[in-house]
C-alpha positions as CSV (number, residue, x, y, z in Angstrom):
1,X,-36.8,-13.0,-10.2
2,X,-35.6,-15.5,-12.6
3,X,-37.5,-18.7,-10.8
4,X,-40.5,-16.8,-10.2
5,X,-40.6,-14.9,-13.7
6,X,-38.8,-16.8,-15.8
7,X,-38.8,-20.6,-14.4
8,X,-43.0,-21.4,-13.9
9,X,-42.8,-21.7,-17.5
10,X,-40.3,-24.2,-17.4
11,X,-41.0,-27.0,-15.1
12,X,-38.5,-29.2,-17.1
13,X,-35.6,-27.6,-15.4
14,X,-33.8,-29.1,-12.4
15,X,-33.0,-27.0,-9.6
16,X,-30.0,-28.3,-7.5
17,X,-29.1,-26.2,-3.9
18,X,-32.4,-26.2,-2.3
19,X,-33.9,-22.7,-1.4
20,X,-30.4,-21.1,-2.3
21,X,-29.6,-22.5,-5.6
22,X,-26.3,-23.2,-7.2
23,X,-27.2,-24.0,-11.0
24,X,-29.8,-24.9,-12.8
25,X,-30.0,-27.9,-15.8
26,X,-32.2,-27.6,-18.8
27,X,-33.3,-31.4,-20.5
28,X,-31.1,-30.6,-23.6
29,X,-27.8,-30.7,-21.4
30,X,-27.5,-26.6,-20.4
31,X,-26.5,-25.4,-17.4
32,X,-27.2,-22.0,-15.9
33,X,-24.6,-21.7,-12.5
34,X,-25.5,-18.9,-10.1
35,X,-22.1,-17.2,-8.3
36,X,-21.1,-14.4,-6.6
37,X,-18.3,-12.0,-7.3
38,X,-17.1,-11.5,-3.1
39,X,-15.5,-14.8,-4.5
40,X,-15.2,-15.0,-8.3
41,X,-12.9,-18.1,-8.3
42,X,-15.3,-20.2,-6.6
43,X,-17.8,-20.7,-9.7
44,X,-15.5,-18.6,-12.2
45,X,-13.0,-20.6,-12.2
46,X,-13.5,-22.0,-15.7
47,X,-14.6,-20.6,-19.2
48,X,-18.3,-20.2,-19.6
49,X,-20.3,-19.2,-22.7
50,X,-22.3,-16.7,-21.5
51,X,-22.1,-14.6,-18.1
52,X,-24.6,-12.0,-16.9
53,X,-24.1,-9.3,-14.2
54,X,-26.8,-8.0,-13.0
55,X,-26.8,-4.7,-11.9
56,X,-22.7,-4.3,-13.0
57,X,-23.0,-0.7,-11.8
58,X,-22.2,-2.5,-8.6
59,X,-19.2,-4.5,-9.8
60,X,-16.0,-3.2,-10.2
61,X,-14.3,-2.6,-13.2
62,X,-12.0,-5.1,-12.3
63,X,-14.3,-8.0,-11.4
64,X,-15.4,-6.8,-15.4
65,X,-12.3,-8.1,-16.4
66,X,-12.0,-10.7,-14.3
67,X,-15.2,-12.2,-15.5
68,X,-13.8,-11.1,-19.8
69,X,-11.0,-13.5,-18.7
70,X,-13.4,-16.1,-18.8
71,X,-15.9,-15.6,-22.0
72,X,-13.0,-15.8,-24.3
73,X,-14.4,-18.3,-26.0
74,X,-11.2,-20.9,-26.0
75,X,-13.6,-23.6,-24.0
76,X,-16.6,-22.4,-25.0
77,X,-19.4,-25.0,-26.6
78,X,-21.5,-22.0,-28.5
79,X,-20.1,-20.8,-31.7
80,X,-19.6,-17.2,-29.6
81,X,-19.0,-16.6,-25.8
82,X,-20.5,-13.2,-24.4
83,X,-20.2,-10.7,-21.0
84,X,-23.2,-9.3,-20.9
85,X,-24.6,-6.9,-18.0
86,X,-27.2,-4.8,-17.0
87,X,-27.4,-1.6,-15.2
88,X,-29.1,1.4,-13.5
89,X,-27.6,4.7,-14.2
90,X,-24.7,6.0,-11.6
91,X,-22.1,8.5,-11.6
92,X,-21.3,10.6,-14.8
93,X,-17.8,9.1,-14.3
94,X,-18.6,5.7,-13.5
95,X,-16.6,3.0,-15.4
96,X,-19.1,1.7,-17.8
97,X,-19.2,4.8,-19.2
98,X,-15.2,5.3,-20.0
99,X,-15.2,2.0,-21.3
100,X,-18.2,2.6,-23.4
101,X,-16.8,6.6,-24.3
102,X,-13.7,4.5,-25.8
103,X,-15.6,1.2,-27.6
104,X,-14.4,-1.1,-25.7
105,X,-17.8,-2.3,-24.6
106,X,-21.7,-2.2,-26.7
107,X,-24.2,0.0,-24.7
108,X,-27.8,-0.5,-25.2
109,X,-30.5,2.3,-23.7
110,X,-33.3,1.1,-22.4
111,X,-36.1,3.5,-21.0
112,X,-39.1,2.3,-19.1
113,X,-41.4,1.7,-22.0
114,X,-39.3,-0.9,-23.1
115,X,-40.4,-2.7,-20.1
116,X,-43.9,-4.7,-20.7
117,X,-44.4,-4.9,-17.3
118,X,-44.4,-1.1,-17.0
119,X,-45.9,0.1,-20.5
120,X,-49.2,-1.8,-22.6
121,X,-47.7,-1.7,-26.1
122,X,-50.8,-3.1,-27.6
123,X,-52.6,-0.5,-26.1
124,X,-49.7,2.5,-25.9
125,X,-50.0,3.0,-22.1
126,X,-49.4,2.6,-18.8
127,X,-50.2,-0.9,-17.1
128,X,-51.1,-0.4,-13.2
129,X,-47.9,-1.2,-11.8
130,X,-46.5,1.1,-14.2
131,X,-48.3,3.6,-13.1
132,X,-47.3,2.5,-9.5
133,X,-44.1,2.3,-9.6
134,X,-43.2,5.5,-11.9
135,X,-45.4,7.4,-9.5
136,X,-42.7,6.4,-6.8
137,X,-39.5,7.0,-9.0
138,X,-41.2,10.3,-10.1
139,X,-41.3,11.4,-6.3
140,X,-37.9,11.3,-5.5
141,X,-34.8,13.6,-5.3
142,X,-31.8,14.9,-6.2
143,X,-29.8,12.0,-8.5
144,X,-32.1,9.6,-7.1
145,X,-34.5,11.6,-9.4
146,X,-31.9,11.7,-12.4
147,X,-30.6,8.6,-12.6
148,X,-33.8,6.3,-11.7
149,X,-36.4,8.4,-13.5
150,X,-35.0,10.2,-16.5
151,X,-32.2,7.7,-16.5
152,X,-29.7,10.1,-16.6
153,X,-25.9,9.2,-15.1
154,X,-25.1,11.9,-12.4
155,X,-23.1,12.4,-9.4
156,X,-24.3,11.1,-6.0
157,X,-26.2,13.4,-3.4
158,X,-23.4,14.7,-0.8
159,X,-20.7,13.5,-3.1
160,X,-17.7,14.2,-1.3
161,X,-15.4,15.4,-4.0
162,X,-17.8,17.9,-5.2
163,X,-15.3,20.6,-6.4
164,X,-13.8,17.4,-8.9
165,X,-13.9,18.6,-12.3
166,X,-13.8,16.2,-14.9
167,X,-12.2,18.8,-17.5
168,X,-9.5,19.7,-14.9
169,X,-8.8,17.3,-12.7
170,X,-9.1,14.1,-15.4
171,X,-5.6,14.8,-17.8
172,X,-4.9,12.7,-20.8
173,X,-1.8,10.3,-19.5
174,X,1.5,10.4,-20.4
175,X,5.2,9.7,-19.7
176,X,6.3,10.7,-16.4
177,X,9.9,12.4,-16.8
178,X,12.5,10.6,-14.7
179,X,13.1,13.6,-12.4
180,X,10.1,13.6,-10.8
181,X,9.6,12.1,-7.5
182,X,7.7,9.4,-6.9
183,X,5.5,7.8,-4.3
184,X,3.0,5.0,-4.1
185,X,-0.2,4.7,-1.9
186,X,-1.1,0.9,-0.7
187,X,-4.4,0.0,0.7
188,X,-3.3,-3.5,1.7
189,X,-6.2,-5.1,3.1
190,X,-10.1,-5.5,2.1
191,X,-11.6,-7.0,-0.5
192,X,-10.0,-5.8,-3.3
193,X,-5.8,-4.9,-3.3
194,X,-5.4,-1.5,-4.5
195,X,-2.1,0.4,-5.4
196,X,-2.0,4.4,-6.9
197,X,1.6,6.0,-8.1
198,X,1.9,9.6,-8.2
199,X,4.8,11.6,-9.3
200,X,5.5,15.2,-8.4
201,X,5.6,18.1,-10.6
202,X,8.2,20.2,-9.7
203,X,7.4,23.4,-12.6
204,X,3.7,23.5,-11.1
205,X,3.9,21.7,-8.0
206,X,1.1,19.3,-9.3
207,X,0.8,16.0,-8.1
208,X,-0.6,13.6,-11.0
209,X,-1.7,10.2,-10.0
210,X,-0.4,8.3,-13.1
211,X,-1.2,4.4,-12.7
212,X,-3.0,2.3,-10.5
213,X,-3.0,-1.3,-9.4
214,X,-6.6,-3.0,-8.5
215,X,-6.2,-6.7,-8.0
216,X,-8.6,-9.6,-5.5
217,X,-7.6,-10.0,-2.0
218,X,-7.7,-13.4,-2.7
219,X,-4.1,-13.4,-4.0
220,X,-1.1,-13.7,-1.4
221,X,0.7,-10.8,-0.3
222,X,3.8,-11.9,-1.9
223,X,2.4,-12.2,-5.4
224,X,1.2,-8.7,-4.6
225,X,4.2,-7.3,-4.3
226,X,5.5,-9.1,-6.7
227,X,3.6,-8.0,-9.4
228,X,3.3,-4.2,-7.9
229,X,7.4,-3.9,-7.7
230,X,7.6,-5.8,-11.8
231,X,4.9,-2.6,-12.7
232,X,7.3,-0.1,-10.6
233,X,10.7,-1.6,-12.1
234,X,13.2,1.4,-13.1
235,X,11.2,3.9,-11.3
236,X,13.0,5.5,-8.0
237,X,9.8,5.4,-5.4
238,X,10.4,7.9,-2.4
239,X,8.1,6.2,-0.1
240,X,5.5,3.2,0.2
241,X,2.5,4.2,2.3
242,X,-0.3,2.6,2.9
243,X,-3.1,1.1,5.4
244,X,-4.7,2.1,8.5
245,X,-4.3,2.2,12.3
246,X,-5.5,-1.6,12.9
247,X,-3.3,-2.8,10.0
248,X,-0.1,-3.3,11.4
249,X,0.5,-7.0,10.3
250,X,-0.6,-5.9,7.0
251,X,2.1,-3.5,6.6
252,X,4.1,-6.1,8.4
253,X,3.8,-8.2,5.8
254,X,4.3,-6.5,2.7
255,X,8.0,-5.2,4.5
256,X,8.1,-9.3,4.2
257,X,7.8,-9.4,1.2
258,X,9.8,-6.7,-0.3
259,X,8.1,-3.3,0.3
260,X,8.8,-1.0,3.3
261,X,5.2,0.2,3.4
262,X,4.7,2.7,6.3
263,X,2.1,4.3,8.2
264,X,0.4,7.5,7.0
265,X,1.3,10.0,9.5
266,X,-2.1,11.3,9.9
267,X,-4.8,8.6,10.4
268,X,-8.2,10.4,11.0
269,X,-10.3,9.1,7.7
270,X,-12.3,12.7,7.7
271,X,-8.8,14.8,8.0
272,X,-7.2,12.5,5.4
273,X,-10.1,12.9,3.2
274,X,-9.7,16.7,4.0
275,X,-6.3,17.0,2.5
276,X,-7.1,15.5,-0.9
277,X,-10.5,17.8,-1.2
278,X,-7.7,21.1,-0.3
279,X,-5.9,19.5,-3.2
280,X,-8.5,19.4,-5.5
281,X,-9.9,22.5,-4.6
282,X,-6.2,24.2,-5.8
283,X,-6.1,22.2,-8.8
284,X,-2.7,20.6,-7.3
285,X,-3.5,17.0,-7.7
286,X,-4.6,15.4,-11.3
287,X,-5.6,12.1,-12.1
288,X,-4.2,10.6,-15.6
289,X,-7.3,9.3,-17.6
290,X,-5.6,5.1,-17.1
291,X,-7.2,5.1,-13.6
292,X,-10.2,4.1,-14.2
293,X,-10.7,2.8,-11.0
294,X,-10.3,5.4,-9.3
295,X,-12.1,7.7,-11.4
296,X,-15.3,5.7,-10.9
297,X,-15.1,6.1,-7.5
298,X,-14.5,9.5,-7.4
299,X,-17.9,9.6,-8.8
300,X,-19.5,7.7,-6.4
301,X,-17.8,8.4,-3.2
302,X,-20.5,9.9,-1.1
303,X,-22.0,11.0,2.4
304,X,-24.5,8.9,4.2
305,X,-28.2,10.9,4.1
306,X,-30.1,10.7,7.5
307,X,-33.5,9.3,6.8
308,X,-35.2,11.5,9.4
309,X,-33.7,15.0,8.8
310,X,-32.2,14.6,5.3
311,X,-28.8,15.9,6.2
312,X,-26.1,14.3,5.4
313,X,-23.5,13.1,8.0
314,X,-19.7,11.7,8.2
315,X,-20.4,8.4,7.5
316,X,-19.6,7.1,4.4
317,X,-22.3,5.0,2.2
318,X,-20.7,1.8,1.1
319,X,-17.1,2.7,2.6
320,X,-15.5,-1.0,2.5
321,X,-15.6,-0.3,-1.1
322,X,-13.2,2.4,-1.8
323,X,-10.0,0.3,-1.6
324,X,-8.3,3.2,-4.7
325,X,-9.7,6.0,-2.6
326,X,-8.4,4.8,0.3
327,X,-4.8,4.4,-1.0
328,X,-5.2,8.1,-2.4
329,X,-6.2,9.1,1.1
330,X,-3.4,7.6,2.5
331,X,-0.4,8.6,0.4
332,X,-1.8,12.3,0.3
333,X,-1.8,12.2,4.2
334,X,1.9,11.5,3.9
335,X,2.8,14.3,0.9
336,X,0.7,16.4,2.5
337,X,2.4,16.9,6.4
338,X,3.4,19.5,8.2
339,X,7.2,19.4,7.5
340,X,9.8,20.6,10.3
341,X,11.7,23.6,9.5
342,X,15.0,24.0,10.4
343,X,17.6,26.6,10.1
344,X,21.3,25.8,9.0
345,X,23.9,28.2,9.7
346,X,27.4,27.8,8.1
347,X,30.5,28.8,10.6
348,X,33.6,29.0,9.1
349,X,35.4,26.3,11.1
350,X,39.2,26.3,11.6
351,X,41.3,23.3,10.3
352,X,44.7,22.5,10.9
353,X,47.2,25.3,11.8
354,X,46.5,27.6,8.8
């Protein structure tokens, strides 16, 4: 869009990379670099003055602050340095939203007749491929509907933790008393390095996820563990879980490096997921309002729709994704097993010749 919109009226500028470009140079010395964030170091890895995400409902919020680490403004040239994004509407509990519910970041609404290629200002009305394309968003369904036509942020068709209720489930956080157990769920490979603690209430026999840890894979296991053990320091943790069936080196590694993390005991994805919806559904499991992660994916965890029939099926749309969920599924598969029952009986036992 931008060298087919933006650049025919520039034919000053210098492309450099060919049909995939890598930046682009403007007469008067500026430099517009293009990068991904699957690998934010490779053309983050200095201060810039300005960087714009497109479509951040995609990013993380931790490639947000990834990228804030780098518009501070300490090597910047402009008098200002800026992260600016833009955005289609997703879950009612995606991050943008928190952030922008407590300042921390400027939200702008747009609506589709601030678009000039959609809406004729001069003459108040609908240019052709306005008409066109609202005709197609005005067709659709469910929160496709919502959130691309009235621009509304709602939860995803065949969400899978439907019964979450933001008013329940979502607590304010607070300090964990030093009685109650503790237990941390690992997903230790993927694209993104994700940790959740929980700590059991034993008046209400509540679990409360109470801080999470959401770091690149890019960093090496040992720093990982180095940095999640500094954030658990004084805190007794019952048991380290984490990863699935094929991870075995990955678990293998982290007892390297300092923590024991184990197998879930149950490994089936749909009956681990099955065992945190149970919990939700009983209001025994809370989620402390500093998880932001895993909030936002809550709110966009959902069931893949088949095209043809419209129902929805047990695949999972964008699962690689989920790296906070998937920790959650994991630890909750271990606090949640079948225990073995046994019965002690106490025989008075003679000692001595008494």
């Amino acid at each position: 869009s931008f060298e087919r919109d933006i650049l025919k009226y520039a034919p000053y500028v210098e492309v450099y990379g060919g049909k995939s470009p890598l930046w682009f140079d403007y007469p008067h010395g500026s430099r517009i670099w293009l990068g991904g964030l699957d690998k934010p170091g490779k053309t983050l890895s200095s201060e810039r003055d300005i960087i714009l995400v497109n479509q951040a409902e995609e990013a993380t919020l931790t490639d947000w602050e990834f990228l804030t680490r780098c518009t501070t403004g300490r090597g910047a040239v402009m008098p200002y340095a800026q992260l600016i994004g833009d955005c289609n509407p997703a879950s009612n509990m995606h991050w943008i939203l928190s952030r922008k519910n407590e300042g921390k970041l400027t939200f702008f609404e747009a609506v589709h007749r601030d678009n000039p290629q959609l809406w004729d200002h001069d003459k108040q009305e609908w240019t052709a491929d306005g008409s066109h394309r609202l005709e197609r968003l005005r067709n659709l369904t469910g929160s496709r509907y919502q959130r691309l036509y009235l621009g509304l942020w709602a939860p995803p068709e065949g969400a899978i933790y439907d019964v979450f209720d933001e008013a329940r489930h979502k607590v304010r956080a607070f300090p964990i008393p030093i009685h109650w157990p503790r237990f941390v769920g690992v997903d230790p490979f993927g694209a993104q390095i994700a940790a959740l603690w929980i700590a059991f209430d034993p008046t209400n026999t509540v679990l409360n996820v109470y801080r999470e840890y959401v770091q690149p894979f890019g960093v090496t296991t040992p720093d990982h563990v180095k940095e999640i053990l500094s954030i658990s320091k004084n805190e007794m943790i019952q048991a380290w879980v984490g990863g699935g069936p094929s991870e075995r080196q990955a678990r293998a590694d982290w007892y390297g490096a300092g923590i024991p993390l184990q197998a879930p005991p149950i490994t089936e994805v749909w009956s681990q997921i099955d065992r945190v919806y149970n919990l939700l559904k009983e209001f025994r499991l809370v989620i402390h309002d500093n998880c932001v992660n895993l909030l936002s994916e809550i709110g966009s965890y959902a069931r893949k729709q088949n095209k043809a029939t419209g129902e929805f099926t047990n695949s999972i749309v964008n699962k690689d994704s989920f790296h906070s969920l998937d920790a959650l599924r994991y630890i909750i598969a271990f606090l949640s097993q079948p225990m073995e029952q046994r019965e002690v009986i106490n025989k008075a036992v003679r000692i001595g010749t008494w």
